[in-house]
Backbone as CSV, one residue per row, in Angstrom:
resi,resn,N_x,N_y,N_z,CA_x,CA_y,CA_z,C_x,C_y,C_z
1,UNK,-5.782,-48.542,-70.456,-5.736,-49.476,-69.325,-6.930,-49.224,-68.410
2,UNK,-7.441,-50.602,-67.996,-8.860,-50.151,-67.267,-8.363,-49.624,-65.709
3,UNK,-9.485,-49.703,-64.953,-9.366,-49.116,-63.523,-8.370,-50.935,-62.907
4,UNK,-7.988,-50.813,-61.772,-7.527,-52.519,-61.492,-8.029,-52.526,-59.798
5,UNK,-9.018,-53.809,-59.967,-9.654,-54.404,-58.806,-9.265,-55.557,-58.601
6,UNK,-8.986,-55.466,-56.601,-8.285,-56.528,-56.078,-9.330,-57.288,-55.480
7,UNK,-10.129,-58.191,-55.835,-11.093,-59.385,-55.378,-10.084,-60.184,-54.231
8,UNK,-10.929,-59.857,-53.148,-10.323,-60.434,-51.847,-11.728,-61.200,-51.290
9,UNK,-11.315,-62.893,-52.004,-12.205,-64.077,-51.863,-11.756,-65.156,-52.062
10,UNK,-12.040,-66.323,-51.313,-11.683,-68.040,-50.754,-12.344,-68.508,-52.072
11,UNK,-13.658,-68.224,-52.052,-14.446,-69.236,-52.777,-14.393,-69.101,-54.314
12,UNK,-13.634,-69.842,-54.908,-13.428,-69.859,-56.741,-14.528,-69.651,-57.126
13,UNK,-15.691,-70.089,-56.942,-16.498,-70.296,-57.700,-17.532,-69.084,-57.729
14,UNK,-16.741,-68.494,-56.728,-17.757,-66.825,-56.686,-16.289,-65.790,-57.453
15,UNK,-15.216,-66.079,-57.283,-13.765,-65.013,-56.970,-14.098,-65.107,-58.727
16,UNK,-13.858,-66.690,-59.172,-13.337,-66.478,-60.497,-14.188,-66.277,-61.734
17,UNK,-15.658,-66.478,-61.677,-16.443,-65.935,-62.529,-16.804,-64.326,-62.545
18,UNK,-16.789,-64.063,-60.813,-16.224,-62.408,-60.604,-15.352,-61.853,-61.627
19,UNK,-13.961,-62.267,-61.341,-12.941,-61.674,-62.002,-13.094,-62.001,-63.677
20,UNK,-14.026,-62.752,-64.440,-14.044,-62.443,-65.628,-14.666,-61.964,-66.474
21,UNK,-16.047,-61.459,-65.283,-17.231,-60.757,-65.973,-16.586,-58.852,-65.775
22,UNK,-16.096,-58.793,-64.677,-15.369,-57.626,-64.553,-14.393,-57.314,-65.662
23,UNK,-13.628,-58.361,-66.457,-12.620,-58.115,-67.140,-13.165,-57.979,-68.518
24,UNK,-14.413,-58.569,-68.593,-15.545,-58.708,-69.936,-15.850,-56.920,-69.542
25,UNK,-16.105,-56.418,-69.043,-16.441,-54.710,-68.883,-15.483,-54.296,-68.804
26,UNK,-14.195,-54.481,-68.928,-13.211,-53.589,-68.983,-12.097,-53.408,-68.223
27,UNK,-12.732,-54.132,-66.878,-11.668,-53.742,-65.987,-10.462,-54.982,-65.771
28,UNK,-9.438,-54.257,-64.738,-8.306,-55.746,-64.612,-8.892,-55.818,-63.174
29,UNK,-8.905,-57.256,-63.244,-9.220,-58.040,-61.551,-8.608,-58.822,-61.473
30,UNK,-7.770,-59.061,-60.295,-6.885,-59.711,-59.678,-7.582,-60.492,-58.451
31,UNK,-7.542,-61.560,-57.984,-7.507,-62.230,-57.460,-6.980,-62.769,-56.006
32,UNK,-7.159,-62.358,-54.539,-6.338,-62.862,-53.492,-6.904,-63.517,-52.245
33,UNK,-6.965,-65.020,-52.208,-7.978,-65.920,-51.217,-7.239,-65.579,-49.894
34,UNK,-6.715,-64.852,-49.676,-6.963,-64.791,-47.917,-6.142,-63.331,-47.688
35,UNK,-6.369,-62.807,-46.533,-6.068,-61.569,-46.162,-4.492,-61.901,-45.737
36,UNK,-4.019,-62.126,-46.209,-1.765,-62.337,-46.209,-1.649,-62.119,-47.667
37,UNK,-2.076,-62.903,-48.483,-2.066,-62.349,-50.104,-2.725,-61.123,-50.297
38,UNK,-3.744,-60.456,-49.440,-4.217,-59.202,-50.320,-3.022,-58.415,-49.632
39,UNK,-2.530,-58.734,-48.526,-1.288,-57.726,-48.052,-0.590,-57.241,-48.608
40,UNK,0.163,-58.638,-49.072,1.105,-58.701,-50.346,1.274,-57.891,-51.577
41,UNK,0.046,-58.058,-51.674,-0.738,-57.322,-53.414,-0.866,-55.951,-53.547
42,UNK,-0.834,-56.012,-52.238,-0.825,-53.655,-51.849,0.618,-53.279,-52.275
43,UNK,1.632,-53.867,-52.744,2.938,-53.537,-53.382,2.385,-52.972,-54.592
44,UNK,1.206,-52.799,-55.313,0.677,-52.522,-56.294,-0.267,-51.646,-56.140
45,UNK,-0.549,-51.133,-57.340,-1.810,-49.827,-57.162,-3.201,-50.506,-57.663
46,UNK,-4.032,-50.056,-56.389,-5.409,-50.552,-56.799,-6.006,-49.836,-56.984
47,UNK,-7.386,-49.281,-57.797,-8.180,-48.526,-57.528,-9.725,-48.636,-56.964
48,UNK,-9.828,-49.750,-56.762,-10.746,-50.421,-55.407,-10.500,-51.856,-55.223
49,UNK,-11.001,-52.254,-54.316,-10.894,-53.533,-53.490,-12.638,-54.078,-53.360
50,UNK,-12.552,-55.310,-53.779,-13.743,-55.874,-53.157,-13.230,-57.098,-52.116
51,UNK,-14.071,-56.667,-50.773,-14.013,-57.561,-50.075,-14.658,-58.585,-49.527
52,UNK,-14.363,-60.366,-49.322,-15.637,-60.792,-48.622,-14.940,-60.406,-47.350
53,UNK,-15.977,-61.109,-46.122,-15.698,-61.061,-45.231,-15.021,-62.434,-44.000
54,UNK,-15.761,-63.069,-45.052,-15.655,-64.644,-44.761,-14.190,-65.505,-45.106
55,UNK,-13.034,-65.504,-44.603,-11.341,-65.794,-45.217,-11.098,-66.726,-44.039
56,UNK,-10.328,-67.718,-45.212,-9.905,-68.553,-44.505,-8.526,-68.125,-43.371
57,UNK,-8.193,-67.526,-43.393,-7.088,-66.655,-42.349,-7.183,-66.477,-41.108
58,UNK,-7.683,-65.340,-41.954,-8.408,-64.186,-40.679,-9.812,-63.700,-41.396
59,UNK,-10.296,-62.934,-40.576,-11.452,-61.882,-40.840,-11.139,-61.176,-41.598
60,UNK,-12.475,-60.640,-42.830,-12.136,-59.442,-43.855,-12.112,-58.146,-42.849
61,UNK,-12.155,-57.970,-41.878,-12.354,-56.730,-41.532,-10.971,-56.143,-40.937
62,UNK,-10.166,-57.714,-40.484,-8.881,-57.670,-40.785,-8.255,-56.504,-41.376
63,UNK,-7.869,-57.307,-42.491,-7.514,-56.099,-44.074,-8.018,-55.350,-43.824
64,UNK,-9.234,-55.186,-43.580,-10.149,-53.439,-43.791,-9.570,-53.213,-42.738
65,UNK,-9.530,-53.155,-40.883,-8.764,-51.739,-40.671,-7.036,-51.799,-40.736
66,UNK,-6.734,-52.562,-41.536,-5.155,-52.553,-42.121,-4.670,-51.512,-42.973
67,UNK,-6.126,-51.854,-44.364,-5.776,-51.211,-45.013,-6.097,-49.781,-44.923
68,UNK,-7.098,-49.337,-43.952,-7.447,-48.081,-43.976,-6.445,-47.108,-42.890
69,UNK,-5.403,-48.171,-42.387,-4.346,-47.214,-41.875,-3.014,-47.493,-42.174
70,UNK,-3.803,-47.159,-44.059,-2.316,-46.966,-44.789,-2.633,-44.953,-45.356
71,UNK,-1.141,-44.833,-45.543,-1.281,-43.015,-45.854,-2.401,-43.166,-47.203
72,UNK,-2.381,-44.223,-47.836,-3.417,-43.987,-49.061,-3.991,-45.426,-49.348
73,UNK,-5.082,-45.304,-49.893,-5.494,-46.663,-50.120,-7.070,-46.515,-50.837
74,UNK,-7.446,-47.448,-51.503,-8.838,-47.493,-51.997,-10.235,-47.436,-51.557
75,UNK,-11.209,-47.205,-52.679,-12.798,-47.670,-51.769,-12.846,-48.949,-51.678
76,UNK,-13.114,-49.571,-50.467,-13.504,-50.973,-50.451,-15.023,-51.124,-50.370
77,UNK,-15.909,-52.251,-51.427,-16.912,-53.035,-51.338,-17.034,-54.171,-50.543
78,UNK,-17.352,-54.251,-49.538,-17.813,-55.452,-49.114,-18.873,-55.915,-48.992
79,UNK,-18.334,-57.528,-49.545,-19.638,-58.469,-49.877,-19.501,-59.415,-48.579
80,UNK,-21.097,-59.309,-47.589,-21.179,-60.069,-46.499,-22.630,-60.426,-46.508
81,UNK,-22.741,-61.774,-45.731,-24.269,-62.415,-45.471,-24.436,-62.073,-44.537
82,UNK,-24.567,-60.490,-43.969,-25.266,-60.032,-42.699,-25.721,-58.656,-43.612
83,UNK,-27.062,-58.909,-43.317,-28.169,-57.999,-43.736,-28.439,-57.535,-42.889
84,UNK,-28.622,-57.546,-41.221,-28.698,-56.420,-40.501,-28.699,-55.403,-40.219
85,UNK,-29.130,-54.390,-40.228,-29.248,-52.508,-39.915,-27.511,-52.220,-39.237
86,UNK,-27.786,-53.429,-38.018,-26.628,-52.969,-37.358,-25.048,-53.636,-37.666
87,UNK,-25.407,-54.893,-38.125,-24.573,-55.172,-39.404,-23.578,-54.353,-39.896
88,UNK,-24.682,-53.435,-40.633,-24.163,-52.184,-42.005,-23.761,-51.636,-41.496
89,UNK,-24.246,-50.723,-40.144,-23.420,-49.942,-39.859,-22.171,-50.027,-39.262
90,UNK,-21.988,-51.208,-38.757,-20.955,-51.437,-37.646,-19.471,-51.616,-39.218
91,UNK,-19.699,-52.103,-40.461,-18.895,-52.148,-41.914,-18.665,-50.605,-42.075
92,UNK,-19.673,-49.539,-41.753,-19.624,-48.352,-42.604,-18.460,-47.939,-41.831
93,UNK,-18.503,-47.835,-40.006,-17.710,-47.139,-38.963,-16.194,-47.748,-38.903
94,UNK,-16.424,-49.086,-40.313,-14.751,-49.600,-40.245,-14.248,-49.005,-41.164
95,UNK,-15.144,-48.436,-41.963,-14.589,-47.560,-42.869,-14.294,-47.966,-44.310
96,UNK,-15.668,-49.413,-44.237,-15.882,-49.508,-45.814,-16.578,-48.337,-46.728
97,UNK,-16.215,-48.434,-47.698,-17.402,-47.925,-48.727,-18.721,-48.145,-49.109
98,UNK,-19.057,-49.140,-49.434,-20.382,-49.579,-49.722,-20.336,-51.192,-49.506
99,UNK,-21.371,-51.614,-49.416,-21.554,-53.174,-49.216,-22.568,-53.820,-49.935
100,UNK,-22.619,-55.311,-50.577,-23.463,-56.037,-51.103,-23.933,-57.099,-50.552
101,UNK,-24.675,-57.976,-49.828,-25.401,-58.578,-49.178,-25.072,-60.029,-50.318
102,UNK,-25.242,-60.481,-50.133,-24.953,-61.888,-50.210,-26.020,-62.778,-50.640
103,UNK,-26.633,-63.793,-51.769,-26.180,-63.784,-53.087,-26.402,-62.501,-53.497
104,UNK,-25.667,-61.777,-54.510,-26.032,-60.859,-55.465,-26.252,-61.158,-57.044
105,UNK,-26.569,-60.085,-57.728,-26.545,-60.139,-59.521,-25.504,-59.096,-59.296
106,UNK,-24.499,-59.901,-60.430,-23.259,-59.256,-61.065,-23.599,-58.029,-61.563
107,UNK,-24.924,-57.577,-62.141,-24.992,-55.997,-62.783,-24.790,-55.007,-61.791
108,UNK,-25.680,-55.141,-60.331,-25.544,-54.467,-59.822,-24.058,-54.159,-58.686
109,UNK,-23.635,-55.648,-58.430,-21.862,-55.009,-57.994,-21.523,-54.274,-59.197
110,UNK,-21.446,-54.401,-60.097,-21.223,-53.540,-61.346,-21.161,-52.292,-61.091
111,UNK,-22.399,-52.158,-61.029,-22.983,-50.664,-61.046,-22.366,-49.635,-59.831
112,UNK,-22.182,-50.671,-58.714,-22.000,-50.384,-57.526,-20.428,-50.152,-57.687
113,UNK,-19.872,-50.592,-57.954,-18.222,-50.314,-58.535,-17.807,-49.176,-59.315
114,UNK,-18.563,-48.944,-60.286,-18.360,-47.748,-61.340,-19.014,-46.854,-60.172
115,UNK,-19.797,-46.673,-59.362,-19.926,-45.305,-58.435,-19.386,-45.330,-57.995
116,UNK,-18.378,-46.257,-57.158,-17.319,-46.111,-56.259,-16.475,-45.050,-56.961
117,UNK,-15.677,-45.972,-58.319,-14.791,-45.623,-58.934,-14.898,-43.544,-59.140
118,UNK,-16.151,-43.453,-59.500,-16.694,-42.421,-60.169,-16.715,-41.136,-58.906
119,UNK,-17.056,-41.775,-57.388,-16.927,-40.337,-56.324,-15.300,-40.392,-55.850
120,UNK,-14.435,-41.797,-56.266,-12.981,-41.359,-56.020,-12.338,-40.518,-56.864
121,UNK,-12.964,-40.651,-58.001,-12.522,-39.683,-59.044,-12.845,-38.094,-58.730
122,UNK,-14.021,-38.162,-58.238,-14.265,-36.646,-58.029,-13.333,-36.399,-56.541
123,UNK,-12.762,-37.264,-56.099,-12.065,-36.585,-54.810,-10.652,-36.478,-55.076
124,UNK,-10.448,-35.251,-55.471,-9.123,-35.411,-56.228,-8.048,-34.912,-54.908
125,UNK,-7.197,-36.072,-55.221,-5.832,-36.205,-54.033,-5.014,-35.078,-54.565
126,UNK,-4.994,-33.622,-53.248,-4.361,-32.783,-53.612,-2.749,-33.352,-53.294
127,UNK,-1.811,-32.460,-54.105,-0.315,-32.961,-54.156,0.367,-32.825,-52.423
128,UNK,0.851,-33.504,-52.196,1.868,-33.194,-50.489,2.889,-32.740,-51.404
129,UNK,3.020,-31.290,-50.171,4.253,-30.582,-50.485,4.866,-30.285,-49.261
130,UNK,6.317,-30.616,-49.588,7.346,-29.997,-48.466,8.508,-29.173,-48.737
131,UNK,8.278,-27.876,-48.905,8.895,-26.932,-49.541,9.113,-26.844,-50.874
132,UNK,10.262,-27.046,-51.624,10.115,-27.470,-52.930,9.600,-28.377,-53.800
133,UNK,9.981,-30.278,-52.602,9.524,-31.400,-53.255,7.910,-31.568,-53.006
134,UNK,7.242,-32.370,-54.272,5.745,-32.352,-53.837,5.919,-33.677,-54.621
135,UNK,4.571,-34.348,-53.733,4.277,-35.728,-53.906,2.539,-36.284,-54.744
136,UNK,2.794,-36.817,-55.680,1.408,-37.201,-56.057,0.493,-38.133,-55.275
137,UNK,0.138,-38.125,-54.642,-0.221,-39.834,-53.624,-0.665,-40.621,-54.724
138,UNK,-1.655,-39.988,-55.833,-2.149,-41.030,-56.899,-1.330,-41.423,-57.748
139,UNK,-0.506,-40.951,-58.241,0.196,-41.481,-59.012,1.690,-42.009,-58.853
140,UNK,2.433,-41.704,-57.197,3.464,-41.778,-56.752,4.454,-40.922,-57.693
141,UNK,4.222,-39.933,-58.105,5.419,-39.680,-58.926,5.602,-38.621,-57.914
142,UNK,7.075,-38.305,-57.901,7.937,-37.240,-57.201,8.604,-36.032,-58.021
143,UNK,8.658,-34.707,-57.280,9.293,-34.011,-58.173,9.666,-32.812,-57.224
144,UNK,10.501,-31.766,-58.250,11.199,-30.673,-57.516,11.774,-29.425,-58.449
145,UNK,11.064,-28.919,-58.965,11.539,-27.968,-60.093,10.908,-29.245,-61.036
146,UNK,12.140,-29.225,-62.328,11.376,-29.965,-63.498,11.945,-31.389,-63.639
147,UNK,12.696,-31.655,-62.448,12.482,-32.941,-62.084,11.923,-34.108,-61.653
148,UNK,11.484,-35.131,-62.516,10.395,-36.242,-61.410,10.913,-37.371,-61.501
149,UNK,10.492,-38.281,-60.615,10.724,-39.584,-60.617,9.828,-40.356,-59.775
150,UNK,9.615,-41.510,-59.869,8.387,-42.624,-59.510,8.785,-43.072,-58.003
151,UNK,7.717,-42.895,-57.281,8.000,-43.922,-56.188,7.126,-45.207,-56.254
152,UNK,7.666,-45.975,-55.370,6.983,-47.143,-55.821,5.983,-47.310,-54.432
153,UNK,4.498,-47.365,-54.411,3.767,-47.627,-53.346,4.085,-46.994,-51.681
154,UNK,4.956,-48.131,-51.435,5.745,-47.887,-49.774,6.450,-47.138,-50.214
155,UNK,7.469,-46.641,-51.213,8.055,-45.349,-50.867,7.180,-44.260,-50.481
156,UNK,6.192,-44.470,-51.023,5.561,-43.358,-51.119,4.567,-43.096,-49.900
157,UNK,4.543,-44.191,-49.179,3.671,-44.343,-47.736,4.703,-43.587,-46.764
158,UNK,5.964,-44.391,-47.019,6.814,-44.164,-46.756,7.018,-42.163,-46.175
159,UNK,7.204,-41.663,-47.778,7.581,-40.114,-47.847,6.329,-39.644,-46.993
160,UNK,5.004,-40.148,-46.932,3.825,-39.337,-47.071,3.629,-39.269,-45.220
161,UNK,4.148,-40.417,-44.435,4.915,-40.498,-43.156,5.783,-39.646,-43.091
162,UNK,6.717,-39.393,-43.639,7.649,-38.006,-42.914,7.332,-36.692,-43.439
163,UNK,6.560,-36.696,-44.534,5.874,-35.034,-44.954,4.984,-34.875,-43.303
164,UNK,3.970,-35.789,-42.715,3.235,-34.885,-41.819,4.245,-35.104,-40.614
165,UNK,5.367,-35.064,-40.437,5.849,-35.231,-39.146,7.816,-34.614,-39.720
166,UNK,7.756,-33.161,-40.198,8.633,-32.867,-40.765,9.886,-32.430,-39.291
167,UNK,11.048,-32.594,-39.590,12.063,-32.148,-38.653,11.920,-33.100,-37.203
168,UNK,10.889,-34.188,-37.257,10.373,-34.864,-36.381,11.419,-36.139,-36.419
169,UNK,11.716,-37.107,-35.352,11.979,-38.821,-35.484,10.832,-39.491,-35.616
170,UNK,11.102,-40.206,-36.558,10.703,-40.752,-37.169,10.831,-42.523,-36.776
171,UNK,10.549,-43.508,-35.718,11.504,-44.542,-35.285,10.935,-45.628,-36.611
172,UNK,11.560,-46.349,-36.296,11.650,-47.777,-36.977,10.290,-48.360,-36.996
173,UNK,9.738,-48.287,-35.653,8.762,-48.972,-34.931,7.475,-48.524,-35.620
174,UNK,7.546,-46.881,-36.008,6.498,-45.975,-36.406,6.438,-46.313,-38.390
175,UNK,7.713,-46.712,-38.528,7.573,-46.771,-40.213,6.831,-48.566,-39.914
176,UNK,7.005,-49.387,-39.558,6.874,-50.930,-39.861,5.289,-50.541,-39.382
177,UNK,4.953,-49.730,-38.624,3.403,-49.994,-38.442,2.281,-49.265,-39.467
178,UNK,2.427,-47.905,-39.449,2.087,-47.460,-40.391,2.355,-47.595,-41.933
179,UNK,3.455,-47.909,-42.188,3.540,-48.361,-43.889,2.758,-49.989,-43.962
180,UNK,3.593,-50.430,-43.458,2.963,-52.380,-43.395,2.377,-53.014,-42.094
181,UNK,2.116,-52.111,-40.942,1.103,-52.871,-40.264,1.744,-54.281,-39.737
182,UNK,3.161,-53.672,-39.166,3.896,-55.009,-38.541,4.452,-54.432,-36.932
183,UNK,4.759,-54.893,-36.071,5.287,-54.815,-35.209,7.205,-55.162,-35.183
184,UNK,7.498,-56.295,-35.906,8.419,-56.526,-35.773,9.074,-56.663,-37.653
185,UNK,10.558,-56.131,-38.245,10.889,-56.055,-39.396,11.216,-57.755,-39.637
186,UNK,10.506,-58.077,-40.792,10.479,-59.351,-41.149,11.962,-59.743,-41.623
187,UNK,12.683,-59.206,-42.171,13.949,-59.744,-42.912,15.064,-58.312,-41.954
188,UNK,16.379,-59.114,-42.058,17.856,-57.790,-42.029,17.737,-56.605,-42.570
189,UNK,17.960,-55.403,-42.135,17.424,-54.098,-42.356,16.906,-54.168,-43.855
190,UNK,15.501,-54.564,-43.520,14.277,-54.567,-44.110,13.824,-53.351,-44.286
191,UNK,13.628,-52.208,-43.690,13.639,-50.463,-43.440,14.460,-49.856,-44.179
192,UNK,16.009,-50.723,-43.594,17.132,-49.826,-44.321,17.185,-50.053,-45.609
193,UNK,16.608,-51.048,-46.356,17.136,-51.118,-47.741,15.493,-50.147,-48.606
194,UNK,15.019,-49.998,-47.853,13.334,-49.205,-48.579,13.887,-47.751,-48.360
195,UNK,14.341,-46.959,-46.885,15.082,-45.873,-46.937,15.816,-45.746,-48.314
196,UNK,17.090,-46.949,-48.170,17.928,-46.358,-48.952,17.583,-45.993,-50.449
197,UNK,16.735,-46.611,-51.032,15.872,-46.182,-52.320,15.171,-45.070,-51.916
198,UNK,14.699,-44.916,-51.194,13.478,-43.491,-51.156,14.723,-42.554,-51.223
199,UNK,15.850,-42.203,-50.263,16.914,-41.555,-50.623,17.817,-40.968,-51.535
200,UNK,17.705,-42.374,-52.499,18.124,-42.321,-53.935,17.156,-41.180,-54.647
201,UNK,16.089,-41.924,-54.891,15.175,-41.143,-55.588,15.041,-39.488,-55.200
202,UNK,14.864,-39.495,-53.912,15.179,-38.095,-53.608,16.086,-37.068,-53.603
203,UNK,17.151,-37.739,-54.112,18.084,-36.923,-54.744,18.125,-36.952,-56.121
204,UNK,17.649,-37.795,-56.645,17.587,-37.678,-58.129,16.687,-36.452,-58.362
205,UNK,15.340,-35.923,-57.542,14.674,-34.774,-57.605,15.486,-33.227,-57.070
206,UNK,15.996,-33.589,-55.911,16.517,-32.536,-54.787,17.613,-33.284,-54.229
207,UNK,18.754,-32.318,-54.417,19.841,-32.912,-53.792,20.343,-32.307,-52.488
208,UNK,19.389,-31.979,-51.861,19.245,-31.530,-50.501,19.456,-32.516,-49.232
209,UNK,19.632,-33.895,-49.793,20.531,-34.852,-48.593,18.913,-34.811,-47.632
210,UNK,17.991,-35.371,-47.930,16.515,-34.380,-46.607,16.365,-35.702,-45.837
211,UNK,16.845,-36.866,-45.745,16.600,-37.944,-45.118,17.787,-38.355,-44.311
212,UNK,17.551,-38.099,-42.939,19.110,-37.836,-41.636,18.199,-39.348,-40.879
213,UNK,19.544,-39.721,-40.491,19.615,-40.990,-39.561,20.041,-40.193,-38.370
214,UNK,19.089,-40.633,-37.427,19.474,-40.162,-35.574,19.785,-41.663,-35.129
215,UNK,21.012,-41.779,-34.719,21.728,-43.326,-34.180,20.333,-43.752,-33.146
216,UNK,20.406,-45.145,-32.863,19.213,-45.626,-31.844,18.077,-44.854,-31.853
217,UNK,17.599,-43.861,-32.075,16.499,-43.341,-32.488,15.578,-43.172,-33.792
218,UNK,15.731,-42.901,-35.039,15.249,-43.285,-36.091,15.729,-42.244,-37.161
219,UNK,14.696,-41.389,-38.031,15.066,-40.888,-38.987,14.353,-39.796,-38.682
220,UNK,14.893,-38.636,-39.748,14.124,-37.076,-39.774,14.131,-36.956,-41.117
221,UNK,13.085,-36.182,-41.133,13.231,-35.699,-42.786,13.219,-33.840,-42.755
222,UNK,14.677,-33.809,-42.820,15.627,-32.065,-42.782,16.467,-32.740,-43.414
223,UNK,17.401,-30.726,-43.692,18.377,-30.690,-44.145,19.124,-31.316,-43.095
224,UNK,20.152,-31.501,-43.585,21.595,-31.706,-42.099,21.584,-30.285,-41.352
225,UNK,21.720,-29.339,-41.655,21.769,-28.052,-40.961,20.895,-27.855,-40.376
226,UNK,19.483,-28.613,-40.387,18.532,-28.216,-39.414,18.753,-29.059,-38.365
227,UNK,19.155,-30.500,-38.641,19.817,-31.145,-37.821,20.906,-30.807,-36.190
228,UNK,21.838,-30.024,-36.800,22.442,-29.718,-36.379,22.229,-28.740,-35.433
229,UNK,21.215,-27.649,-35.924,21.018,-27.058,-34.606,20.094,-27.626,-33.842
């Protein structure tokens, strides 16, 4: 299976000859014309993002500082028609990766992609550990002794939120912003039904009960006994 790139672009006629010269080299490219669909699409694992900047929505830079205050997330390319010095830099300090100027030749986004791909590879995501259980961020898998099991994306934004804030509350307010970058929960305990799976799963590893509800206040991630005192 190749690497999978999320092309975040309006214009077909640049998005979709993109996405098939990329798929002619190997890779999977996916497709999303405005920054609400690339949202969407983060339910999935990417291993880079190309971005324009130009969306019918909103602004690409949007997404970019969205996505860069998720617990994990990709190198983004962005492709923009500002060639400016100050331009570039003002993209680098949002915390893109690299950028392509506007028209380009397909070899060199190419080229420019496989280095991306190639210094994420060398930055290898050490495991989060919280006592026994440890977390892959790259691969979402969970485990605890010789038990594992998969989280899916947001669980795993999810866990990777209460690993740095252990024995801590955790509110409602703090998971909807940092996992999805919302202020307000879109659907009826929308939280509670993503908890209650991360819960599951975490006992399928450790049956240590480590996810406590504090009434009107939010969640901790302890035993009950630490709770308690």
């Amino acid at each position: 299976m190749g690497y999978r790139i999320l092309i975040v672009e309006d214009e077909a006629d640049l998005s979709g000859p993109l996405a098939e010269n990329l798929k002619d080299d190997g890779f999977e490219a996916e497709i999303a014309p405005t920054v609400e669909k690339a949202r969407q699409s983060l339910t999935s694992h990417w291993d880079l993002v190309i971005l324009d900047l130009m969306l019918p929505d909103m602004p690409g830079e949007t997404f970019l500082n969205y996505l860069k205050q998720q617990p994990t997330y990709p190198p983004v390319l962005v492709l923009t028609a500002r060639g400016a010095v100050q331009d570039k830099l003002s993209l680098f300090k949002q915390g893109c990766d690299d950028y392509l100027t506007k028209p380009f030749i397909y070899e060199e986004l190419r080229e420019r992609v496989r280095a991306l791909l190639r210094r994420s590879q060398r930055v290898t995501q050490e495991h989060l550990r919280f006592e026994d259980i440890h977390l892959d961020p790259a691969t979402f898998k969970l485990e605890a002794g010789s038990l594992t099991t998969i989280l899916t994306p947001k669980e795993a934004s999810i866990l990777k939120l209460f690993f740095s804030a252990p024995g801590k509350v955790v509110s409602r307010k703090e998971i909807l912003e940092n996992v999805w970058g919302l202020r307000e929960e879109p659907g009826t305990n929308f939280i509670g039904v993503h908890l209650f799976n991360l819960r599951k799963k975490l006992n399928e590893v450790d049956r240590g009960d480590w996810l406590q509800t504090v009434r009107a206040s939010g969640f901790v991630f302890c035993k009950p006994e630490a709770l308690a005192t």
